[in-house]
MARTOR-866835 format. One record per residue (C-alpha): x, y, z; residue number from 1. Coordinates in steps of 0.02 Angstrom, whole numbers. Each point is the difference from the previous one (the first is absolute). Last residue first. Layout:
BEGIN
<rec><x>X</x><y>Y</y><z>Z</z><num>NUM</num></rec>
...
***
This chain:
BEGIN
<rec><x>6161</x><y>6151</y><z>-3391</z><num>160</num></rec>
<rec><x>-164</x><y>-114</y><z>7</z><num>159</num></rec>
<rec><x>80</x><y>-147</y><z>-126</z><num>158</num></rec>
<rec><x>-69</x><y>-123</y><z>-94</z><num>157</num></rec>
<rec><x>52</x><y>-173</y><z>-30</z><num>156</num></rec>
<rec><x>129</x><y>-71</y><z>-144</z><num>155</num></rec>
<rec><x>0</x><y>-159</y><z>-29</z><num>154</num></rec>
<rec><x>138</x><y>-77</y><z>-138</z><num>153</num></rec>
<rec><x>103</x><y>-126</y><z>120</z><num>152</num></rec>
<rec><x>-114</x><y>1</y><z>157</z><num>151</num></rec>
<rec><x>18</x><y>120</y><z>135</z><num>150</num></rec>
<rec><x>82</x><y>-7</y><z>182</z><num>149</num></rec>
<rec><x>-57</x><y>160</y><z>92</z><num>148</num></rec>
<rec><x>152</x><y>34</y><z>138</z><num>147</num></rec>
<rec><x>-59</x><y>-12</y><z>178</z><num>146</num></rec>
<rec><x>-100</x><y>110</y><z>127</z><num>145</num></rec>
<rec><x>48</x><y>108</y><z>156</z><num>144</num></rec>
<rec><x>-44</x><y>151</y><z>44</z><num>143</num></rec>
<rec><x>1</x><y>122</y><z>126</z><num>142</num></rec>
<rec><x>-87</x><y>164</y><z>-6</z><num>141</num></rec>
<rec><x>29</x><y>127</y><z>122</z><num>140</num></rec>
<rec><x>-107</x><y>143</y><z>10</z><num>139</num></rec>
<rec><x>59</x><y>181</y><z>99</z><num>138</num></rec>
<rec><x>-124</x><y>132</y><z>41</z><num>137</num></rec>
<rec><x>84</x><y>145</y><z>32</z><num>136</num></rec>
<rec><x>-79</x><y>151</y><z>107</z><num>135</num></rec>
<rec><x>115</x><y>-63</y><z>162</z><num>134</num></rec>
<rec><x>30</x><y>-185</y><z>-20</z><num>133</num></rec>
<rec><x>-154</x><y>-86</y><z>-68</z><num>132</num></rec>
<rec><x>-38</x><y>-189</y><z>-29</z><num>131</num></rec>
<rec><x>-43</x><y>-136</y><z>-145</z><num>130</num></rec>
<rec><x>33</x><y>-157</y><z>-56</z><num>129</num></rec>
<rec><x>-30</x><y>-110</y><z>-139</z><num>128</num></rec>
<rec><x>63</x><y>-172</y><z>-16</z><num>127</num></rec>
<rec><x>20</x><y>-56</y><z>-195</z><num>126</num></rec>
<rec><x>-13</x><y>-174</y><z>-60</z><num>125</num></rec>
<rec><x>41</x><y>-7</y><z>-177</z><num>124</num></rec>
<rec><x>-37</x><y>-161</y><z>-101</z><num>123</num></rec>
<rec><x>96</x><y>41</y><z>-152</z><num>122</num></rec>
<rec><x>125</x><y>114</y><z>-34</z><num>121</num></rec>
<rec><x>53</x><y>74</y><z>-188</z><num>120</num></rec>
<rec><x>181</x><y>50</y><z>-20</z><num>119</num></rec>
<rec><x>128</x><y>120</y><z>38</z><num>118</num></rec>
<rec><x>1</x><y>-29</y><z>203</z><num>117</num></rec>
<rec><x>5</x><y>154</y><z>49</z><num>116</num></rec>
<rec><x>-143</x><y>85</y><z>-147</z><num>115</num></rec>
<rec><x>-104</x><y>-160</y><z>73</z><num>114</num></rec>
<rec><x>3</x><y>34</y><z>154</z><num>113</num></rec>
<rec><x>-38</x><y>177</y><z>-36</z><num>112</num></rec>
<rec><x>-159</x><y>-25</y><z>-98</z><num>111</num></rec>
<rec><x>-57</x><y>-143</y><z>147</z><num>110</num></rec>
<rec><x>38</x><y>121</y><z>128</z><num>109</num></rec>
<rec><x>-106</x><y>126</y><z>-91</z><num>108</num></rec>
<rec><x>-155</x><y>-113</y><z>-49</z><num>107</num></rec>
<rec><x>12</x><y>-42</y><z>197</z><num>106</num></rec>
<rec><x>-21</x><y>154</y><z>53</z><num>105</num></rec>
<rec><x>-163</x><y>42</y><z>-113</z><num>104</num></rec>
<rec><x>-69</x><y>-163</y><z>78</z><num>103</num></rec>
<rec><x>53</x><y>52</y><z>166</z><num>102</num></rec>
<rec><x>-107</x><y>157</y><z>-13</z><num>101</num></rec>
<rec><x>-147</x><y>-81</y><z>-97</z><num>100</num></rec>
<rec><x>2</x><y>-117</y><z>154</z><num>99</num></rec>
<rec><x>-13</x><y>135</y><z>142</z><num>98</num></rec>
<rec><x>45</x><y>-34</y><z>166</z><num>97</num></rec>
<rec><x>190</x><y>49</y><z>-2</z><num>96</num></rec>
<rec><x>-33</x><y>147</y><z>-66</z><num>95</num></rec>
<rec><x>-129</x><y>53</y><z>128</z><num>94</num></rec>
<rec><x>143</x><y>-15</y><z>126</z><num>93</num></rec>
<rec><x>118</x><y>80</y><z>-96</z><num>92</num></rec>
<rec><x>-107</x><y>146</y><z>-51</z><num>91</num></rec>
<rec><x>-65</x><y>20</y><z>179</z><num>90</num></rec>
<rec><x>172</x><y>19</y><z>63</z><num>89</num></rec>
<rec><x>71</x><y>113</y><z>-143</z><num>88</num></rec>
<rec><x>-147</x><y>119</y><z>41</z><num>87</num></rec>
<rec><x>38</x><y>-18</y><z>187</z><num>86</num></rec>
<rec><x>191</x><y>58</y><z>-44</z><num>85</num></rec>
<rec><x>-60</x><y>151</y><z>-95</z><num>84</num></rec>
<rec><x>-58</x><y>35</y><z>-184</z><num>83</num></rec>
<rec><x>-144</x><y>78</y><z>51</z><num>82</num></rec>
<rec><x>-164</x><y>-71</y><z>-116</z><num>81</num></rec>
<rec><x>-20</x><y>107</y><z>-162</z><num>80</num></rec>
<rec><x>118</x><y>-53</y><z>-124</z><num>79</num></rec>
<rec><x>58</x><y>25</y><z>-142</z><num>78</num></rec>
<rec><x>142</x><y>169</y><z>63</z><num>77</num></rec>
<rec><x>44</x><y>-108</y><z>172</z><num>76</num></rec>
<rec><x>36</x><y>-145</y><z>-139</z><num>75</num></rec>
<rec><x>218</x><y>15</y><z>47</z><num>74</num></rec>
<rec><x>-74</x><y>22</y><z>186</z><num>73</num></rec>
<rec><x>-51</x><y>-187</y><z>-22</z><num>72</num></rec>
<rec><x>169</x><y>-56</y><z>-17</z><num>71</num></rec>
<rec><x>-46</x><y>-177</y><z>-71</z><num>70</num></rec>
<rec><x>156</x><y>-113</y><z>-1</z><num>69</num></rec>
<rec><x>-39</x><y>-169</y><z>-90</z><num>68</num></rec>
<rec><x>118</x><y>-158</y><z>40</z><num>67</num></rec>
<rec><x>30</x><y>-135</y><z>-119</z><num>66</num></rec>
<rec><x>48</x><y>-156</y><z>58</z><num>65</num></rec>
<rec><x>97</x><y>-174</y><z>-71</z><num>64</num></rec>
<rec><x>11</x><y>-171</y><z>-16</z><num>63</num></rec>
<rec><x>-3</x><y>-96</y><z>-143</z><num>62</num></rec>
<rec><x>35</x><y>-183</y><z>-60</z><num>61</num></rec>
<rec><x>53</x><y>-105</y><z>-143</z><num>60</num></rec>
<rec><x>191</x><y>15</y><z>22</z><num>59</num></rec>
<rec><x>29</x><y>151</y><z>124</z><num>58</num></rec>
<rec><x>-104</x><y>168</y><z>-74</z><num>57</num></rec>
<rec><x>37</x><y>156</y><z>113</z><num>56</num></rec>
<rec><x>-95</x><y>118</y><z>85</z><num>55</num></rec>
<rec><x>2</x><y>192</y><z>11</z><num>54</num></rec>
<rec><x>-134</x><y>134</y><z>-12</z><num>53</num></rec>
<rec><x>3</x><y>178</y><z>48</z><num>52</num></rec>
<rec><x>-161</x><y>90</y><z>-54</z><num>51</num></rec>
<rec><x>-34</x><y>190</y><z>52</z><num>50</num></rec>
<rec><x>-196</x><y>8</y><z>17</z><num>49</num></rec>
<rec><x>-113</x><y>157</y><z>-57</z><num>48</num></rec>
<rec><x>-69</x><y>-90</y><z>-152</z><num>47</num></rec>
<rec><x>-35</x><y>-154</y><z>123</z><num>46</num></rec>
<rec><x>-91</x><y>133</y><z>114</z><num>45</num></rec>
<rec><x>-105</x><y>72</y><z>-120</z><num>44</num></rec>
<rec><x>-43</x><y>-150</y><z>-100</z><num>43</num></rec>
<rec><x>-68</x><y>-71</y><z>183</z><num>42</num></rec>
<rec><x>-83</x><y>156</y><z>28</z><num>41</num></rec>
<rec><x>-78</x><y>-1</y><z>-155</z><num>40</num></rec>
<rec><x>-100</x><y>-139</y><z>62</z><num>39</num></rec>
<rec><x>-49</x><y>73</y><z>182</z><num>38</num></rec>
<rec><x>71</x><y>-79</y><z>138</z><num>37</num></rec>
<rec><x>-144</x><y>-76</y><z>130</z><num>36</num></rec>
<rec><x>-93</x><y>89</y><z>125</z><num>35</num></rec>
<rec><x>-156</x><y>-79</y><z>42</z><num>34</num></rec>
<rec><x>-168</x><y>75</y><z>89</z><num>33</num></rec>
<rec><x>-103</x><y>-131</y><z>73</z><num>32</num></rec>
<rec><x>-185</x><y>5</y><z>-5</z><num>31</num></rec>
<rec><x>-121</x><y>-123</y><z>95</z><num>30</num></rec>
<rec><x>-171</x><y>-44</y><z>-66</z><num>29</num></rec>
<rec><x>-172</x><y>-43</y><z>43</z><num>28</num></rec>
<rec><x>-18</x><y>191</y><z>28</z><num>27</num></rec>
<rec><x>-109</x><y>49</y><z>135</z><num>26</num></rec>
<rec><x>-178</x><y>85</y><z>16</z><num>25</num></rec>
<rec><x>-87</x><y>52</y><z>146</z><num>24</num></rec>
<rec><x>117</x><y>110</y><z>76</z><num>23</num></rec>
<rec><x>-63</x><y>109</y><z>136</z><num>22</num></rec>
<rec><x>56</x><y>191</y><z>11</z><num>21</num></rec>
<rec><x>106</x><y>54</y><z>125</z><num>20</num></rec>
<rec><x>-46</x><y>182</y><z>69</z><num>19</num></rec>
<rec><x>76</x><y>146</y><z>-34</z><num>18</num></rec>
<rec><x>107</x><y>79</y><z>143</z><num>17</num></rec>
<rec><x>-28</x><y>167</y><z>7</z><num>16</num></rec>
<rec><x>162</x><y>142</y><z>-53</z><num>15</num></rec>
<rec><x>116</x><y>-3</y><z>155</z><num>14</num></rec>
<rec><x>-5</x><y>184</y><z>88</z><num>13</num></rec>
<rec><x>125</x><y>129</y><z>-30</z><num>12</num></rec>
<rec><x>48</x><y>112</y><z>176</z><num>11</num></rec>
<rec><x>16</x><y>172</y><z>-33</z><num>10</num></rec>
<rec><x>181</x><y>59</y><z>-14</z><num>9</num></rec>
<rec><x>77</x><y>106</y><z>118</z><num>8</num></rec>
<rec><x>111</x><y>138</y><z>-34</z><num>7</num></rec>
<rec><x>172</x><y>-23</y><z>96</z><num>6</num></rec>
<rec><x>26</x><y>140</y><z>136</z><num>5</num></rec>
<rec><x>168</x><y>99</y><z>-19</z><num>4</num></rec>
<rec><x>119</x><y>32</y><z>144</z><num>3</num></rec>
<rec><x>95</x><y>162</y><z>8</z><num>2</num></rec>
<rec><x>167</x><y>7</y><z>96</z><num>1</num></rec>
***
């Protein structure tokens, strides 16, 4: 039986160590780096979102929720981030941070309220939330508000 010898390879060497050099001027301030959603993001995302809404109108009062799906692997083509499970995380959880998120939200729960109860609401209170579940990001919006009580002959305007 023949036995073969390995080659063997010279030895590298670490390149020099440079020396530190002094700092003798500083920065009076301190950076941060912040992530936030990005505005078409949030256009992105409700134009991406399955709606199922139900509620009910009992005398004066309403109560109801509307619930957004967002499959974010249905935007995989628009956008660039993975649409995995951590995506969906971060999304939720930057979501439920942002006020020009819940804003938009609540101008949908409001719309769909309203389309439920077949006529116009006044004094909406609308609890946003927000969380993840695999690559979806699910929002609930609950709502509750009363009936808008108008004067003989006024008319107000509308946002439909």
């Amino acid at each position: 039986m023949a036995t073969f010898r390995r080659a063997r390879r010279p030895k590298l060497e670490p390149p020099p160590r440079k020396p530190m050099t002094m700092t003798r001027r500083v920065s009076l301030f301190e950076r941060e780096v912040a992530v936030r959603l990005a505005p078409v993001a949030i256009e992105l995302l409700h134009g991406a979102a399955r709606v199922l809404t139900e509620g009910e109108l009992a005398g004066d009062g309403y109560a109801g929720s509307t619930m957004l799906t967002i499959d974010l692997a249905r935007t995989r083509d628009r956008i660039s981030d993975p649409a995995d499970a951590s995506t969906a995380q971060r999304v939720a959880i930057l979501y439920a941070a942002d006020e020009r998120c819940r804003e938009h939200a609540r101008r949908i729960a409001v719309k769909e309220a309203r389309r439920i109860a077949g006529c116009e609401l006044a004094t909406p209170h609308i609890d946003v939330e927000s969380r993840a579940r695999g690559h979806e990001l699910h929002l609930s919006l609950n709502v509750e508000a009363t009936r808008e009580r108008r004067a003989a002959g006024q008319t107000t305007r509308t946002d439909r």
